[in-house]
N, C-alpha and C positions, 0 to 999 in steps of 0.2 A: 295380556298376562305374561309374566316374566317368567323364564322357566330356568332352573338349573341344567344347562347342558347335559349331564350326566342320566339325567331324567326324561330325555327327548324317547320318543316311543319312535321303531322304523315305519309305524299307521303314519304318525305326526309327520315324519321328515318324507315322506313321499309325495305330501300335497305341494313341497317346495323345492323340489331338485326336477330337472329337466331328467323324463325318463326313456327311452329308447330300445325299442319292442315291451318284450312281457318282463326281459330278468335284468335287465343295462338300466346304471344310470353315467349319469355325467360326472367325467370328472374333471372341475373346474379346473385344477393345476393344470391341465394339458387341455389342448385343442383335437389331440387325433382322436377322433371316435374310434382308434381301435385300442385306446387302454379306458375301458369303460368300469365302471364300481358295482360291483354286484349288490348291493343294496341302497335305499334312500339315505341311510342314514352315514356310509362311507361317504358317497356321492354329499352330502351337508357339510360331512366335516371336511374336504378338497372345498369347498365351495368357503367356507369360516377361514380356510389357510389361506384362500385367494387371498380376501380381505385384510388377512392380518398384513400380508406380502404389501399391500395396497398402504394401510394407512397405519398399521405397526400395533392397534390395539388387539391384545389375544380376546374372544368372545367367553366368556366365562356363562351369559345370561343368553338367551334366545326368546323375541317374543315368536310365539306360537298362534295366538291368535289376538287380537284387537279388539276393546268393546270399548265404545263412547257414550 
């Protein structure tokens, strides 16, 4: 399922970012765990700018989940 980015819920974006303890997550742009993202869904969007850095397309869609 496709989702409008604008739409992503921080429930959603937490089963997909690396989290660390109870309140940290990851933040893709950088490596030091000591500038950490206070939520899933900051931590999503570092991790969407990685990618753009990477292959130049901005993420506009997000799939959320997958059913075949």
């Amino acid at each position: 399922m496709a989702k409008d980015f604008r739409e992503v819920k921080e429930i959603e974006a937490k089963h997909y970012v690396q989290k660390y303890g109870d309140y940290a997550f990851r933040n893709y742009l950088r490596e030091d765990k000591k500038d950490l993202k206070e939520s899933g869904l900051q931590s999503l969007i570092t991790a969407l700018q990685a990618l753009y850095k990477l292959n130049g397309y901005p993420a506009k869609y997000i799939i959320i989940e997958g059913r075949y």
